[in-house]
GUROKOL-163554 format. One line per 10 residues: for each residue x, y, z of N, C-alpha, C. Coordinates in Angstrom, 2 decimals. Layout:
N
X,Y,Z,X,Y,Z,X,Y,Z | ...
END
This chain:
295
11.04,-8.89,-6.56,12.35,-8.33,-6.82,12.34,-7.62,-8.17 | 13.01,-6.49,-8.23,12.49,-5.40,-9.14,13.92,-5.70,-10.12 | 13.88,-6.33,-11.55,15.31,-6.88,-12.63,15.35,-4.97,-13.20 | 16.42,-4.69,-12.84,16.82,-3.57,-13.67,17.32,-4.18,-15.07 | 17.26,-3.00,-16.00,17.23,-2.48,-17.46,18.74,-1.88,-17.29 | 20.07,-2.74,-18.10,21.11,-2.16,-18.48,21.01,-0.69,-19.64 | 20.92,-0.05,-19.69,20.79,1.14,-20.72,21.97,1.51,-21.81 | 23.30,1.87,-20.67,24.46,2.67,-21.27,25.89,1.76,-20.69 | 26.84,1.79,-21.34,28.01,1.69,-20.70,29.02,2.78,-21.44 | 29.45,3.16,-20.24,30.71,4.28,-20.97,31.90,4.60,-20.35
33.10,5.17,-20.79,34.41,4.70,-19.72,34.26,5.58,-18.81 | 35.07,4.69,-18.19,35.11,5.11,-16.83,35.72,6.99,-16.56 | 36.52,7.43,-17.42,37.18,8.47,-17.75,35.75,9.69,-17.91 | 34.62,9.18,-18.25,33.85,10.12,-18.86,32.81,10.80,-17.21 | 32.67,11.63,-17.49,31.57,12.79,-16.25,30.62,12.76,-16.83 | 29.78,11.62,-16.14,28.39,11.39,-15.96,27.54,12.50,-15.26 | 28.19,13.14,-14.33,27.49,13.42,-13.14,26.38,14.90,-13.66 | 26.76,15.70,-14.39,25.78,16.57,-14.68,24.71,16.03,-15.66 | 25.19,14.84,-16.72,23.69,14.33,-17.35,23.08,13.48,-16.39 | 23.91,13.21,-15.09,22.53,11.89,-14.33,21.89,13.24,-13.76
22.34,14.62,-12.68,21.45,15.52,-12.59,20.64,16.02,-13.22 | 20.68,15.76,-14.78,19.78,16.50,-15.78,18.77,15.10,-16.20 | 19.03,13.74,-15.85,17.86,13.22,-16.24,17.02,13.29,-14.60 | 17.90,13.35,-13.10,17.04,13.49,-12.63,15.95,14.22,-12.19 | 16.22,15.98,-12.89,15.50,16.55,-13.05,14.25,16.47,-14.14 | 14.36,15.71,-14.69,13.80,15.04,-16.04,12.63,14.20,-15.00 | 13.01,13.40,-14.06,12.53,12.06,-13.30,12.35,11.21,-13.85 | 13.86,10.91,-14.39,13.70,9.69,-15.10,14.79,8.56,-13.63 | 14.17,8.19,-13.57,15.39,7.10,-11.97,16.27,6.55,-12.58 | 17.25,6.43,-12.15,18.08,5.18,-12.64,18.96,5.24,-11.57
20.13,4.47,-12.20,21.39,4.03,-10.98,22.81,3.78,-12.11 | 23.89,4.47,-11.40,25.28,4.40,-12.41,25.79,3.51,-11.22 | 26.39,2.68,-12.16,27.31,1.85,-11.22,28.55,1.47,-12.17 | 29.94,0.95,-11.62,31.31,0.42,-12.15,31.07,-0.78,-12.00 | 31.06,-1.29,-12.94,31.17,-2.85,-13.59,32.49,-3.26,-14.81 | 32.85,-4.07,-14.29,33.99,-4.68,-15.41,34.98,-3.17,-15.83 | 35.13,-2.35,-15.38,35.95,-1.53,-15.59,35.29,-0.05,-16.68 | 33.76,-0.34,-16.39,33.15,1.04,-17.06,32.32,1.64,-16.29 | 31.33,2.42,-17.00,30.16,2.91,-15.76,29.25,1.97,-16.83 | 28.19,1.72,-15.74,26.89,0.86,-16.59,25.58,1.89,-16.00
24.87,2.09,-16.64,23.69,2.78,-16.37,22.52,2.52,-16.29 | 21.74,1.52,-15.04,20.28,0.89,-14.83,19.12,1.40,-14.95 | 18.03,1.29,-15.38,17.26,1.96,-15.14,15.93,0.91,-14.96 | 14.55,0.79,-14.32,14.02,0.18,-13.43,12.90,-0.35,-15.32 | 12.80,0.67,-15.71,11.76,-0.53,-16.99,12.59,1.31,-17.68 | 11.87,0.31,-19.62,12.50,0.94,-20.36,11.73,2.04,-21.16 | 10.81,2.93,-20.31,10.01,3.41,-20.43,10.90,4.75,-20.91 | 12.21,5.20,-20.64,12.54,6.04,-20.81,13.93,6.11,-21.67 | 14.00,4.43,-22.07,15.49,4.28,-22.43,15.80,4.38,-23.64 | 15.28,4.93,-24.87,15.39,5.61,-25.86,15.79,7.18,-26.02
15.01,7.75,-24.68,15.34,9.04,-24.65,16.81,9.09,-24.01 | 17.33,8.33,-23.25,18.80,8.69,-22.69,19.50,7.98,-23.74 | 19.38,7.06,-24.13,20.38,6.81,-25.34,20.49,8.75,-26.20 | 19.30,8.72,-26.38,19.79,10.51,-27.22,20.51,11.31,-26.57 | 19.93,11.68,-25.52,20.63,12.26,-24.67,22.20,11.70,-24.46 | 22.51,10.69,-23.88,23.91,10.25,-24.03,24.84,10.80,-25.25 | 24.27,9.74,-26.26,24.63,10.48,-27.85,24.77,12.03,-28.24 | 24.03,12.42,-27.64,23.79,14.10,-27.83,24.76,14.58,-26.88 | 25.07,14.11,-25.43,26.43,14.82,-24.03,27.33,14.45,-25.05 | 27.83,12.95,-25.26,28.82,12.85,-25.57,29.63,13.72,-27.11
28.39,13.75,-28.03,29.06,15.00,-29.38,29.11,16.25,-28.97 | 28.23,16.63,-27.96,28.43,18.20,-27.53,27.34,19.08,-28.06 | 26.42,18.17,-28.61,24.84,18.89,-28.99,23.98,19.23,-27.91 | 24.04,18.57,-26.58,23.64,18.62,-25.05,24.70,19.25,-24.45 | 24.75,20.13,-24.26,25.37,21.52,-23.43,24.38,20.98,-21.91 | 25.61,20.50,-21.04,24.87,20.80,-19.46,26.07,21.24,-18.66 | 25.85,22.34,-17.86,26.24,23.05,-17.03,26.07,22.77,-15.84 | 26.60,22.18,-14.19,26.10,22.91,-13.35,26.20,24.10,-13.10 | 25.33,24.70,-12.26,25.32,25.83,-11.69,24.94,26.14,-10.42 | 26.41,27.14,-9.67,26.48,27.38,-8.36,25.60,28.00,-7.71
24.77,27.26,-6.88,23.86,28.32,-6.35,24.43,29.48,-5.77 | 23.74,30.79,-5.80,23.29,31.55,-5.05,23.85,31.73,-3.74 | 24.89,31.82,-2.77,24.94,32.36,-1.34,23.35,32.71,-1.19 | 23.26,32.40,0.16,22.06,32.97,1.05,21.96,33.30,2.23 | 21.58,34.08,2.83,21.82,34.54,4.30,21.73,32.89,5.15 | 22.71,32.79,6.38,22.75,31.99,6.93,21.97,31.20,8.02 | 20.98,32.48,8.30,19.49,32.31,9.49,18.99,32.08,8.13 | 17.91,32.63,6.82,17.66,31.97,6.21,17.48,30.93,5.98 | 18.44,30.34,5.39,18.94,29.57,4.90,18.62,27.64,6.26 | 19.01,28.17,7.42,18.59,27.54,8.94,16.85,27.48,9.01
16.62,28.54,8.71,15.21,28.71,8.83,14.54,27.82,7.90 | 14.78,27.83,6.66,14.15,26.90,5.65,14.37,25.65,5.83 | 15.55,25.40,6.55,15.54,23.75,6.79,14.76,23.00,7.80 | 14.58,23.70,8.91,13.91,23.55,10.00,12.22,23.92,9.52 | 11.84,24.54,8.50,10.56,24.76,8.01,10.42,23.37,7.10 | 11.44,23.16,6.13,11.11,22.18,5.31,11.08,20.63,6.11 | 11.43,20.04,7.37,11.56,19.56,8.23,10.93,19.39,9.07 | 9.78,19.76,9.69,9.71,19.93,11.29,9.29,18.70,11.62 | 9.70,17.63,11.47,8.65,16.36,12.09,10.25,16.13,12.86 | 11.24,16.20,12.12,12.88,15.67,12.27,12.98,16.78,13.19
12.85,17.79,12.69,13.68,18.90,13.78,12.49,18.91,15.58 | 10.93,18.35,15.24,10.55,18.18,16.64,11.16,16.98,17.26 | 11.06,16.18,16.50,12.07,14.67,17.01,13.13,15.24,17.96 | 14.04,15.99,17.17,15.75,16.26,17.52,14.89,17.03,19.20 | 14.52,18.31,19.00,14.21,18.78,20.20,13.72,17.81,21.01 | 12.68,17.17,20.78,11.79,16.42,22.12,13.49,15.18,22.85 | 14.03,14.93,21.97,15.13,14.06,22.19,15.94,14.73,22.96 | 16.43,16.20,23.04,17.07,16.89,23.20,16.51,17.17,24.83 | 15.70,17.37,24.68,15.08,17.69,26.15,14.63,16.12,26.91 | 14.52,14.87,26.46,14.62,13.74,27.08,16.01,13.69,28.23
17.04,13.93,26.98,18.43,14.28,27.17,18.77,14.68,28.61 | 17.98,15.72,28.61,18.54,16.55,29.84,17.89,16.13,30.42 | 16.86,15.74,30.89,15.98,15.56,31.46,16.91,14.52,33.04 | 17.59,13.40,32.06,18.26,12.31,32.34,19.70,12.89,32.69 | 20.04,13.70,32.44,21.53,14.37,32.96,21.32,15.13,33.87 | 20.11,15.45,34.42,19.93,16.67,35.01,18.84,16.05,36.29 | 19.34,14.27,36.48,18.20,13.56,37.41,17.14,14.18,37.45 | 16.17,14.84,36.70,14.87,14.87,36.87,14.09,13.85,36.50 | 14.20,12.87,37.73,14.05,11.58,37.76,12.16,11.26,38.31 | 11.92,12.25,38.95,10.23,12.35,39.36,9.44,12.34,37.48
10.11,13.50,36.51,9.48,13.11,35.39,9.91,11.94,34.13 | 11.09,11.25,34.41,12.18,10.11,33.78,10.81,9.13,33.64 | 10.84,8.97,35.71,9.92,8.07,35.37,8.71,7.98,34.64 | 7.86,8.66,34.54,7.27,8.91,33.55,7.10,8.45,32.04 | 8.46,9.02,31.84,7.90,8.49,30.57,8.80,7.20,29.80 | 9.37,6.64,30.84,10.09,5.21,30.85,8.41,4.13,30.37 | 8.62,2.90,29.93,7.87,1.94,29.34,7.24,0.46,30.79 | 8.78,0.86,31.02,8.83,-0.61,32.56,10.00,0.18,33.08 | 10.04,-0.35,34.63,10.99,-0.03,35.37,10.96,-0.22,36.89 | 11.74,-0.08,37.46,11.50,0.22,38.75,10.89,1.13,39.16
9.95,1.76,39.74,9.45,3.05,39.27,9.16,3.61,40.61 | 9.49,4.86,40.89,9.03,5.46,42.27,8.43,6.97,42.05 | 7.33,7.36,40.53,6.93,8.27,40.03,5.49,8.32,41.19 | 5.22,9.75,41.59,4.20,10.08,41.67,2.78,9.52,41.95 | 2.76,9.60,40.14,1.77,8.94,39.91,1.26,7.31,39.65 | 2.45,6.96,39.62,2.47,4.83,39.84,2.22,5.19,41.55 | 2.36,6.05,42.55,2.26,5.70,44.30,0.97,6.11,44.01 | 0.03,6.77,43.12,-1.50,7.04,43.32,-2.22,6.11,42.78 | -1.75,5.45,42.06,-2.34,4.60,41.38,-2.07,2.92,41.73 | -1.62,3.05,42.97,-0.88,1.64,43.91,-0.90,0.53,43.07
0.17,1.33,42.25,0.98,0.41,41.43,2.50,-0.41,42.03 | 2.74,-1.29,42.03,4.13,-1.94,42.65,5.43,-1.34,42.15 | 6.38,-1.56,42.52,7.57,-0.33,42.23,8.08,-1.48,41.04 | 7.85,-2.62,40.69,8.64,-2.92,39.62,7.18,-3.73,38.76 | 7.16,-2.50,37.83,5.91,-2.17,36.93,6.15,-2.54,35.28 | 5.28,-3.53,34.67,5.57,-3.77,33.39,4.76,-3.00,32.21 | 4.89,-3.01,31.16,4.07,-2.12,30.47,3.19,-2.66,30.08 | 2.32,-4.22,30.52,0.91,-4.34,30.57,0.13,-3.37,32.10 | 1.13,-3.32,32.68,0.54,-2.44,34.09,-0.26,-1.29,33.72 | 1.11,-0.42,33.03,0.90,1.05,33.07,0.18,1.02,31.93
-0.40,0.14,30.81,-1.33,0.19,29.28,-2.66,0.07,30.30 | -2.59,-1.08,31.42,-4.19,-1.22,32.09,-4.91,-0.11,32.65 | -3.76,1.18,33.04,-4.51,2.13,33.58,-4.53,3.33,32.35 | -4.01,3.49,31.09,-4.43,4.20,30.19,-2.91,5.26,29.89 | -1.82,4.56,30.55,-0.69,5.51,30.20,0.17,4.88,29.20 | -1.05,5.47,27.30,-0.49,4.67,26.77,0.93,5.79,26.04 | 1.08,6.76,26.73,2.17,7.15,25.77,3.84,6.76,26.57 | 3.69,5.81,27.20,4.87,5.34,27.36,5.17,4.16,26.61 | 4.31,3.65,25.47,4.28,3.36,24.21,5.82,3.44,23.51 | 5.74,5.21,23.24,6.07,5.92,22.68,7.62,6.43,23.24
7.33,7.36,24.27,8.27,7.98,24.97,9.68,7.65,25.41 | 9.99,6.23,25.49,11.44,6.03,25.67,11.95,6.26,24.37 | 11.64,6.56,23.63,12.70,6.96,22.62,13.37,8.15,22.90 | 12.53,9.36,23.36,13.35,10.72,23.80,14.26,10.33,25.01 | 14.35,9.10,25.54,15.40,9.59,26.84,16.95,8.95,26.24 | 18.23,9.78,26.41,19.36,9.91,26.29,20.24,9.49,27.49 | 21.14,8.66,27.61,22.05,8.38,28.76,23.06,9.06,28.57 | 23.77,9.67,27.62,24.85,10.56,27.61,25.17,11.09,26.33 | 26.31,11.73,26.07,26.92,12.69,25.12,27.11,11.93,23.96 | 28.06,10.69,24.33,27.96,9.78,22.89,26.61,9.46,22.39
25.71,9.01,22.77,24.83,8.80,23.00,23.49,9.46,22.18 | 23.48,10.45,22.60,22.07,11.69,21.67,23.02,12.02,20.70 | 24.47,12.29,20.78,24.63,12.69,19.40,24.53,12.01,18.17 | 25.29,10.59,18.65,24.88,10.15,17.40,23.20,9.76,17.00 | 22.66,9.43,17.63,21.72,9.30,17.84,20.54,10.50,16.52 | 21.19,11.64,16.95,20.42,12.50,16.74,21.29,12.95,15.01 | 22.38,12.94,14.82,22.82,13.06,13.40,22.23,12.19,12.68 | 21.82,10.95,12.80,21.84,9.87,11.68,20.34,9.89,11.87 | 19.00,10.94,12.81,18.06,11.34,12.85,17.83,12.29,11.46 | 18.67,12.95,12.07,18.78,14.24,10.94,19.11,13.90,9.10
19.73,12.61,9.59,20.47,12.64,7.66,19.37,11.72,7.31 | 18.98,10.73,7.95,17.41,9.46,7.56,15.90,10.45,7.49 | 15.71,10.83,8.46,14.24,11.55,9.13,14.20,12.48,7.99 | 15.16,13.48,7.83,14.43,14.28,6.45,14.22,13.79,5.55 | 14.81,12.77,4.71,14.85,11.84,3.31,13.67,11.44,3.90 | 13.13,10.46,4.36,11.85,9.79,4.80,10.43,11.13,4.76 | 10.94,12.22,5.28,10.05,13.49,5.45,10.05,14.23,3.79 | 10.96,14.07,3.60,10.60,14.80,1.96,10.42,13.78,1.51 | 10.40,12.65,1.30,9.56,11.55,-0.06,8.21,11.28,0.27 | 7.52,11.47,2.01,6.35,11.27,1.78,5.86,11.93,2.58
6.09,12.82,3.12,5.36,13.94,3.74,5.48,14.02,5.33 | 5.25,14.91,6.15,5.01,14.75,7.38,4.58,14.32,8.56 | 2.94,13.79,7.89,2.53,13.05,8.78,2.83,11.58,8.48 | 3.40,11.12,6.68,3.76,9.91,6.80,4.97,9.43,7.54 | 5.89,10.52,7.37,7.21,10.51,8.38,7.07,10.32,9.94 | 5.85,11.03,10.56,5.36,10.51,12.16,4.85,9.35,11.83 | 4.48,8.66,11.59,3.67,7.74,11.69,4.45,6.49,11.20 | 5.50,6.80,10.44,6.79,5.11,10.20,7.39,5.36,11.59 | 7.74,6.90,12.13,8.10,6.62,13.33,7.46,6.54,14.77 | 6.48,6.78,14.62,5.46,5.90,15.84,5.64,4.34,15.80
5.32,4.14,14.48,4.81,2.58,14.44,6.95,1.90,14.69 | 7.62,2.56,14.42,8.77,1.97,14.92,9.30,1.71,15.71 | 9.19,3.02,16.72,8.97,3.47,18.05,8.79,2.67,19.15 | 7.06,2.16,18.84,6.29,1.45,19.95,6.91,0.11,19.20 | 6.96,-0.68,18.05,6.94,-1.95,18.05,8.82,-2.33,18.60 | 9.63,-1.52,18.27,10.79,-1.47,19.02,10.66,-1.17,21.03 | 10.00,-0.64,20.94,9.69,-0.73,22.55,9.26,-1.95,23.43 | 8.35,-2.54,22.37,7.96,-3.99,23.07,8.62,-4.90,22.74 | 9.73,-4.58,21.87,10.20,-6.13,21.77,11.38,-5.97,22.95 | 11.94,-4.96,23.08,13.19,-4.51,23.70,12.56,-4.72,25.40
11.53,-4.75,25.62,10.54,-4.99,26.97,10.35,-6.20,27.33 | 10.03,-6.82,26.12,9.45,-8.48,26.63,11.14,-9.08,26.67 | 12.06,-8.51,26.15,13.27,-8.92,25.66,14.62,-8.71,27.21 | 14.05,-7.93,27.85,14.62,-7.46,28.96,13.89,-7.02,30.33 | 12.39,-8.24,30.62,11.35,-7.34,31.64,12.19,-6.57,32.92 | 11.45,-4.98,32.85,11.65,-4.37,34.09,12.87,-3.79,33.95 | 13.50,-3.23,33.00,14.76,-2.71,32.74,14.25,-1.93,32.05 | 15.54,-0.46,32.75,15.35,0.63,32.25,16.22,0.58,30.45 | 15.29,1.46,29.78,16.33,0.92,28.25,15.58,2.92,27.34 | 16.56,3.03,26.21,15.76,4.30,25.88,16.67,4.49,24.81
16.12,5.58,24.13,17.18,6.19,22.74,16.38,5.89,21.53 | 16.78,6.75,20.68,16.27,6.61,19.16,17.15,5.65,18.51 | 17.48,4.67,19.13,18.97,3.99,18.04,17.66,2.82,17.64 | 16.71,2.24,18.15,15.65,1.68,17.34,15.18,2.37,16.11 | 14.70,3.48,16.39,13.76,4.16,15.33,15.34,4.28,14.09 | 16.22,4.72,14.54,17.22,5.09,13.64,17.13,4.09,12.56 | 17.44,2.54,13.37,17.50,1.26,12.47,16.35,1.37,11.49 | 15.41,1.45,11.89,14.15,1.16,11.43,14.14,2.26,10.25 | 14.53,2.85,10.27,14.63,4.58,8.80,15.79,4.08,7.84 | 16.77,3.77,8.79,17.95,2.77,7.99,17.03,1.41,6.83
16.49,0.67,7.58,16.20,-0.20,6.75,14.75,0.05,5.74 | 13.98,1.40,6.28,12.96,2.10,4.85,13.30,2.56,4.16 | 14.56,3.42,4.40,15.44,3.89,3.08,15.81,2.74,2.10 | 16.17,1.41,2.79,17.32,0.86,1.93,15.77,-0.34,0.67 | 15.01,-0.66,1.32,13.78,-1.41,1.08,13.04,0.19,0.48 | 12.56,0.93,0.08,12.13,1.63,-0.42,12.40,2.35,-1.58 | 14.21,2.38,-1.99,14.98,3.02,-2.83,15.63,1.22,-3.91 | 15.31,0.69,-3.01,15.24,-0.72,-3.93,14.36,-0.61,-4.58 | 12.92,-0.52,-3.96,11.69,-0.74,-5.21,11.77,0.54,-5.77 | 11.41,1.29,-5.46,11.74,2.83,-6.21,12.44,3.82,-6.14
13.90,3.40,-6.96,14.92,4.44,-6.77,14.83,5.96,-6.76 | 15.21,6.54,-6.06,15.05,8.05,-5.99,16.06,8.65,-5.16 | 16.89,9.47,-5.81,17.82,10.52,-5.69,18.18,10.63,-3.98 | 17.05,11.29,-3.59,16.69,11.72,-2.10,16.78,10.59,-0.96 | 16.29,9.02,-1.68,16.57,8.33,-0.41,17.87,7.51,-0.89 | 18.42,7.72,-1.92,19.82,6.90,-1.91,20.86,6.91,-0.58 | 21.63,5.93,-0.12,22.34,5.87,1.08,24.34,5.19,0.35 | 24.92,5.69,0.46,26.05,5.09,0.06,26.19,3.43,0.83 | 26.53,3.06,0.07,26.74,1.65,0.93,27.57,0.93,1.70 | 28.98,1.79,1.91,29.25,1.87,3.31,29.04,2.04,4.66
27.47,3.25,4.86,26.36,3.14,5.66,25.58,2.28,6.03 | 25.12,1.46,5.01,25.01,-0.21,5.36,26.16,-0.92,6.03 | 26.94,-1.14,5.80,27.99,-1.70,6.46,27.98,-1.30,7.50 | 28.33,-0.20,7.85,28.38,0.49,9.20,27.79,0.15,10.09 | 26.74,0.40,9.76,25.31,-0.20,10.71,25.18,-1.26,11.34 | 25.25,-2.40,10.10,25.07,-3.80,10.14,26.29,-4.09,10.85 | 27.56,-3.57,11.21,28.50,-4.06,11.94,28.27,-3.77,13.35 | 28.06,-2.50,13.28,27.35,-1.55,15.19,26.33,-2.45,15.03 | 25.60,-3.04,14.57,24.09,-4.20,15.46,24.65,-5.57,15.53 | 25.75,-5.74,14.86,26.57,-7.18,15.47,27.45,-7.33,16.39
27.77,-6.08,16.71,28.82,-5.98,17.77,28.42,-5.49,19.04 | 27.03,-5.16,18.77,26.13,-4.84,20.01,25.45,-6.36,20.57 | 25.26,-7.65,19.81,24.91,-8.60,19.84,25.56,-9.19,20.33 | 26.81,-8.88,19.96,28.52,-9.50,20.52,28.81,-9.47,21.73 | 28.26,-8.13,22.11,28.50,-7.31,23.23,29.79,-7.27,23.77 | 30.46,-6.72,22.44,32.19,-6.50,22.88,32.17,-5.22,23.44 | 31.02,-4.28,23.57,31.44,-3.15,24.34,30.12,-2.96,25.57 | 29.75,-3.87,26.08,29.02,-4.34,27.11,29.22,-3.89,28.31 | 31.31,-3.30,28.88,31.16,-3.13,29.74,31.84,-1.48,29.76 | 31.04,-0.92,28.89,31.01,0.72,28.50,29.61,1.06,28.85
28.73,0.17,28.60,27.25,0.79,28.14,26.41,-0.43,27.82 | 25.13,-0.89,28.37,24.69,-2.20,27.82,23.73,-1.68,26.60 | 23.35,-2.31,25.61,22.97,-1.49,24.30,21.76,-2.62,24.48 | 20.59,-1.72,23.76,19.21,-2.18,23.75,19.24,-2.97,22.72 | 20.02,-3.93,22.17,20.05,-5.12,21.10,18.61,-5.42,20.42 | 17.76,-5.46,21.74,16.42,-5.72,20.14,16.11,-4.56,19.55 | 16.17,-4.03,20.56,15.01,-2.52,19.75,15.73,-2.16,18.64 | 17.44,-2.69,18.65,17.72,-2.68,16.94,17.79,-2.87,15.72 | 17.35,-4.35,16.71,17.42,-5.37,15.42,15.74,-5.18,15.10 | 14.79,-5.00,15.96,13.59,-5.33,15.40,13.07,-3.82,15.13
13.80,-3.33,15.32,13.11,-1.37,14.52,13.75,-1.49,12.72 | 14.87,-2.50,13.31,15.37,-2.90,11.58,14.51,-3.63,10.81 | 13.95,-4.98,11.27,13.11,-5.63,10.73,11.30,-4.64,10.63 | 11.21,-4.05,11.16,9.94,-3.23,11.29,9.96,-2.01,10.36 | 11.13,-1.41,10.23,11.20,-0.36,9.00,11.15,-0.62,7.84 | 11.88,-1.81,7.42,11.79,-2.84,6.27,10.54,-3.03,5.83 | 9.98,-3.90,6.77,8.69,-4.26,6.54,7.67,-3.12,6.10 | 7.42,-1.83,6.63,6.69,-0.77,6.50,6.94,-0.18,5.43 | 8.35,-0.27,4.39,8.38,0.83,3.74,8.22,-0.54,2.36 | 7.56,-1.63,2.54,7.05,-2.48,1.29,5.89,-1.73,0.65
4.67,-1.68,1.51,3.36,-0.80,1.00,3.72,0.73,0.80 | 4.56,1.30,1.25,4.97,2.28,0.82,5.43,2.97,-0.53 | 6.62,1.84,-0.56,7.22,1.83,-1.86,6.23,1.01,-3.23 | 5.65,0.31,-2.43,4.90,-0.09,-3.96,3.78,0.58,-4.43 | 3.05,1.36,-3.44,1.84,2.29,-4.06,2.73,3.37,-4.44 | 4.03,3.70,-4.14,4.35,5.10,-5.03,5.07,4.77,-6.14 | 5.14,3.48,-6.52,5.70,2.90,-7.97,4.10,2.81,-8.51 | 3.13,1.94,-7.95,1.95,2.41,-8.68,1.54,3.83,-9.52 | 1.56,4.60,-8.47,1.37,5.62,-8.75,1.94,6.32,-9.89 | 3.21,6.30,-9.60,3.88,6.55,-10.64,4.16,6.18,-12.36
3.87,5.17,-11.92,3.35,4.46,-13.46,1.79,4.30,-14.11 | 0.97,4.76,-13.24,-0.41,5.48,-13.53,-0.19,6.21,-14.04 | 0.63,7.48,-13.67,0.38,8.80,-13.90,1.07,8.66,-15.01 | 2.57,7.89,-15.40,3.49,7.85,-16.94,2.18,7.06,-17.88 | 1.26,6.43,-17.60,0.65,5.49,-19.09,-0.50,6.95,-19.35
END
């Protein structure tokens, strides 16, 4: 457990917000929080806490002149274009999800089956492979179809459904994609993916089950375990989003809305416990790192 470093306290009346942008352009981390009726200002060791005392001292007399400044307008394809460039692990996610989607609204049920995990199954290729119509996913791993591993995450049962699904993709999946890159971003969500698939399998044999609301949990809880050990700007989450969450996976447990929609209960809870877990070695070699590179 990582003891933060109190630094600053100052009233509550005062605008922090352009010197915390100017130390985080600095990369110096910290965290403002309201305590006892001020702001208090944390910071993780005190490697830097001489220099913001100046700095403070210096905003508050008016010797530190900080400005924001409005960006720039930019064309609006632009502007689309760069996000989807700076992105693409999130924005292939959203598509492949997107086309699961339809896939399932649009009964193209010869390829559903497919790429379902277990099920009842009346695909094709389970009748060539005289497989039994209610098939588990040690079946379909014995003959080498291991990307149904993987694949129930792209399938969608409806409108409520992929959307949210796919927003809280979009606001987690890039933060996770810009702090460690692309292929580290596939690969927390593979490994979330499949270990949410089998628990949600052994947890329900032979039932059809699908959606990114596993992997979602699982980004939910690397953000929150990752920005603990090493705070950073980009994966901060307000903490009403916690709440949120943690109430939708108790009330899915509850199953007060059970007879709307039956909800894949493990694959939430254990893509939660599995994201957690993954973003420990994560977060601590990039605090290593980071404090290599400061001595």
């Amino acid at each position: 457990m990582v003891e933060l470093i109190k630094v600053i306290e100052a009233p509550l009346e005062s605008n922090l917000h352009a010197l915390s942008v100017y130390w985080w352009q600095q990369k110096i981390a910290h965290r403002i929080a309201e305590e006892a009726g001020q702001q208090v200002i944390w910071i993780e060791t005190d490697q830097h806490k001489q220099q913001m005392l100046d700095d403070y001292q210096a905003f508050c007399d008016g010797r530190l002149q900080l400005a924001l400044q409005k960006k720039p307008q930019v064309n609006s394809t632009a502007s689309i274009k760069k996000l989807l460039t700076s992105y693409p692990v999130t924005f292939l996610l959203i598509v492949l999800s997107v086309i699961g989607f339809l896939l399932v609204k649009y009964d193209q049920q010869a390829i559903v089956d497919l790429l379902k995990i277990q099920a009842v199954d009346n695909s094709l290729l389970s009748h060539s492979l005289n497989l039994s119509n209610r098939i588990s996913p040690a079946e379909y791993l014995s003959h080498g179809q291991y990307w149904r591993l993987v694949t129930p995450i792209f399938l969608h049962f409806g409108w409520v459904h992929i959307t949210f699904n796919m927003l809280w993709l979009w606001e987690l999946g890039r933060r996770i994609e810009q702090q460690g890159g692309a292929i580290h971003f596939i690969s927390v969500v593979f490994f979330i993916g499949v270990a949410s698939n089998l628990y949600q399998a052994a947890s329900t044999p032979y039932a059809s089950f699908g959606g990114m609301s596993g992997v979602i949990y699982g980004l939910l809880g690397y953000c929150a375990v990752f920005n603990f050990i090493v705070p950073q700007k980009s994966m901060v989450l307000p903490r009403e989003v916690y709440w949120l969450m943690l109430v939708s996976l108790a009330v899915g447990w509850l199953g007060i809305f059970d007879f709307l929609a039956a909800m894949a209960n493990t694959a939430h809870l254990s893509g939660l416990i599995w994201g957690c877990f993954i973003a420990l070695p994560s977060a601590l070699l990039t605090r290593y790192f980071q404090r290599k590179d400061a001595a």
